[in-house]
FIVEXZA-113189 format. One record per residue (C-alpha): x, y, z. Coordinates in steps of 0.25 Angstrom, whole numbers. Each point is the difference from the previous one (the first is absolute). Example, Ala and Ser with C-alpha at 12.3 -4.5 7.8 and 13.67 -1.06 7.14 Angstrom:
REM residues 2
+-------+-------+-------+
|     x |     y |     z |
+-------+-------+-------+
|    49 |   -18 |    31 |
|     6 |    14 |    -2 |
+-------+-------+-------+
//
This chain:
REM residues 183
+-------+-------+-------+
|     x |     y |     z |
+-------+-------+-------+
|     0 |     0 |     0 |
|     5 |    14 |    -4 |
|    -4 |    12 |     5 |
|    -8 |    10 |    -8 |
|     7 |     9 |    -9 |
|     0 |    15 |     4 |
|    -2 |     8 |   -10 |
|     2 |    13 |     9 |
|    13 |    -4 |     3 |
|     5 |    -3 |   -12 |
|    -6 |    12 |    -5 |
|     7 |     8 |    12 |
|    13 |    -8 |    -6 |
|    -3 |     3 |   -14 |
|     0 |    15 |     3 |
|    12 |     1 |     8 |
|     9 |    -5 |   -11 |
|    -8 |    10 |    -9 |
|     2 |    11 |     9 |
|    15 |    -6 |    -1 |
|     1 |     2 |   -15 |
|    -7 |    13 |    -1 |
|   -14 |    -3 |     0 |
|     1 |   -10 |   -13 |
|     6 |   -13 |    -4 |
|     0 |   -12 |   -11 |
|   -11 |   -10 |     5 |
|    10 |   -12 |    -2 |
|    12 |     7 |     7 |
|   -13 |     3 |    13 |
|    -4 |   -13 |    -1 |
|    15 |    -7 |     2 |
|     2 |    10 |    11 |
|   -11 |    -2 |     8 |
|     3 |   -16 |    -1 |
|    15 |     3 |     5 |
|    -8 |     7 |    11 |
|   -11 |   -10 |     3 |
|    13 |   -11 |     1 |
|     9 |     8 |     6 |
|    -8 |     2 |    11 |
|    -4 |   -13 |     0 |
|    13 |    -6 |     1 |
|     5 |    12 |    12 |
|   -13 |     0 |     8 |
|    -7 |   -15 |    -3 |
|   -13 |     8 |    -5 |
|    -2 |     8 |   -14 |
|    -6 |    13 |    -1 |
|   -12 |    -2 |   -12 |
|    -3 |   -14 |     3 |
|    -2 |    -2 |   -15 |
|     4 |   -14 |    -7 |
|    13 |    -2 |    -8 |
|     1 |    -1 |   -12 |
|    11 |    -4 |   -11 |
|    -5 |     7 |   -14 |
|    11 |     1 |   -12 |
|     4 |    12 |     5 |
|     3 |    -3 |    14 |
|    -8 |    -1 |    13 |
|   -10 |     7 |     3 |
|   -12 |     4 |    10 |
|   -11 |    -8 |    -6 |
|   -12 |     8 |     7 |
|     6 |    13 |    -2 |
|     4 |     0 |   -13 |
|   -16 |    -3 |    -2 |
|    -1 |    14 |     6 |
|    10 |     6 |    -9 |
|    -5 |    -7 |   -14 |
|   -16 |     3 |     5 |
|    -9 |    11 |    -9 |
|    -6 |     7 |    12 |
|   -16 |    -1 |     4 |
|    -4 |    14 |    -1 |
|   -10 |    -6 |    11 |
|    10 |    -8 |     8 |
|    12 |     9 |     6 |
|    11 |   -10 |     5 |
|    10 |     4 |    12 |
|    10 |    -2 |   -13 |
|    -8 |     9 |    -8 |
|     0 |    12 |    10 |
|    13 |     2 |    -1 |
|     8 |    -9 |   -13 |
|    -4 |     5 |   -15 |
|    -5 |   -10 |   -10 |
|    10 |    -6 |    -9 |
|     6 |    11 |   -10 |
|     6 |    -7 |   -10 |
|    11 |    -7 |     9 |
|     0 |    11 |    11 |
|    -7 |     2 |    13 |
|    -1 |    12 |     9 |
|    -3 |     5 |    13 |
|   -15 |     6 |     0 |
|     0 |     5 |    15 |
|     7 |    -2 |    10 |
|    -1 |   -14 |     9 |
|    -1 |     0 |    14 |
|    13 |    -8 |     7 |
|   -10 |    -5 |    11 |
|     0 |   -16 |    -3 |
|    15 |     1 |    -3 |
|    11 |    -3 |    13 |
|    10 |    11 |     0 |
|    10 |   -13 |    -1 |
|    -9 |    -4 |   -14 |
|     1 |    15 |    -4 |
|    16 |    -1 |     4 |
|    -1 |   -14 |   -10 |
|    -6 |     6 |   -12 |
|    10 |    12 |     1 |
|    12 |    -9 |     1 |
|    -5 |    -9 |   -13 |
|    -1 |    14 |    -7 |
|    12 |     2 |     5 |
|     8 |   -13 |    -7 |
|   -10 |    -2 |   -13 |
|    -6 |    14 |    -2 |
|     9 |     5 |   -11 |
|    -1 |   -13 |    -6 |
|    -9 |     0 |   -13 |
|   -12 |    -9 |    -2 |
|     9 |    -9 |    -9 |
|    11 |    -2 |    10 |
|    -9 |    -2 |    11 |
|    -4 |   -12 |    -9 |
|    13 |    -4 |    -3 |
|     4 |     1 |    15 |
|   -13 |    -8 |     6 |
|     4 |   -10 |   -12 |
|    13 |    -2 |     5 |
|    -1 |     2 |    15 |
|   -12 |    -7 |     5 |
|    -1 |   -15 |    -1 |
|   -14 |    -1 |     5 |
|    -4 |     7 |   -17 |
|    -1 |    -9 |    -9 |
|    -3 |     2 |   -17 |
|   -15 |    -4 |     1 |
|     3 |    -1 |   -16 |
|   -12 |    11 |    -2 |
|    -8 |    -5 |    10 |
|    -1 |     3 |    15 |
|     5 |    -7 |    10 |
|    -2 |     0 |    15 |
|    11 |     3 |    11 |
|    -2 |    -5 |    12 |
|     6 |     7 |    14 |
|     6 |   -13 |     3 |
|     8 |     2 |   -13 |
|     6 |    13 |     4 |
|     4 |    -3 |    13 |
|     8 |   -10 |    -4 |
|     6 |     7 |   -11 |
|     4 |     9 |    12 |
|     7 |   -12 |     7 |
|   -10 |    -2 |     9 |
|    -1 |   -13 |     4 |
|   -13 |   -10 |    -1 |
|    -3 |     2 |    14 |
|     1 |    15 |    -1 |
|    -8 |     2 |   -11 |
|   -11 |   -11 |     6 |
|     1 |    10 |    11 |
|    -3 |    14 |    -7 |
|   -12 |    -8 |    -8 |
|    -6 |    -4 |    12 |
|     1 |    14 |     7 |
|    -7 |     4 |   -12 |
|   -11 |    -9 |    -1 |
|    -3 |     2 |    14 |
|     0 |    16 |    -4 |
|   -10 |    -3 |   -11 |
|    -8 |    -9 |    10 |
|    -1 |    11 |    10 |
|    -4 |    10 |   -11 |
|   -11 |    -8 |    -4 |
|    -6 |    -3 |    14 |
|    -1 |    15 |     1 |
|    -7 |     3 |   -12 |
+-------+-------+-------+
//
């Protein structure tokens, strides 16, 4: 059991790497960012940030739910939290609309996301590709398809050992159980 995706963090996410690069950005090059943000926390604090599912596409990895968000025509009736503050898709780009409250994001994940930007910011959609290609083990070429990327997959690419990664899967099965006794 996984928990539910959050869309207002990953939103919250989204627009503080936007607001990193000047309030625009190439939708691939935001989509590898926000994984390498999603795994990095997950690998440094044992739980991600979005809570979205993994996903190896030929271009990389990515955050399956929230490039749904990205790709989506809007519903002139039906604002979404990524909506209030993301553009649609222009052409390749997206851009901040507003500006996103900080209120669901640590000051330790807001730290996180600054220090990815930091390392893979002034990196181009292209070589952000190229680097997830080569670096992480747990992508592989779904031959233009999608493939699915389990936590289990990453942690052990990390070097966590099967233990370990048992261990964060059950934290965060037990996460998702608590969430859904409280709706």
């Amino acid at each position: 059991m996984r928990a539910n995706f959050r869309e207002d963090r990953a939103t919250q996410a989204a627009a503080r790497l936007l607001r990193l690069q000047g309030g625009k950005m190439n939708v691939m090059k935001l989509i590898k960012l926000l994984y390498l943000v999603d795994r990095t926390a997950l690998v440094k604090h044992g739980r991600p940030i979005t809570f979205d599912t993994y996903v190896s596409m030929p271009h990389g990895p990515v955050l399956s739910r929230t490039l749904d968000r990205i790709n989506e025509e809007q519903d002139p009736n039906q604002a979404t939290y990524w909506r209030k503050y993301i553009s649609e898709r222009q052409e390749y780009d997206v851009h901040l609309v507003a500006n996103a409250p900080n209120d669901q994001l640590s000051s330790a994940e807001e730290s996180l996301i600054d220090e990815v930007f930091g390392r893979f910011g002034m990196l181009d959609q292209w070589q952000l590709r190229d680097w997830c290609h080569t670096h992480l083990p747990e992508w592989q070429d779904p031959h233009g398809s999608v493939l699915p990327i389990q936590i289990r997959d990453v942690l052990l690419a990390e070097g966590f050992s099967e233990e370990e990664a048992a261990s964060v899967e059950d934290a965060l099965c037990a996460e998702a159980m608590l969430e859904q006794i409280a709706q």
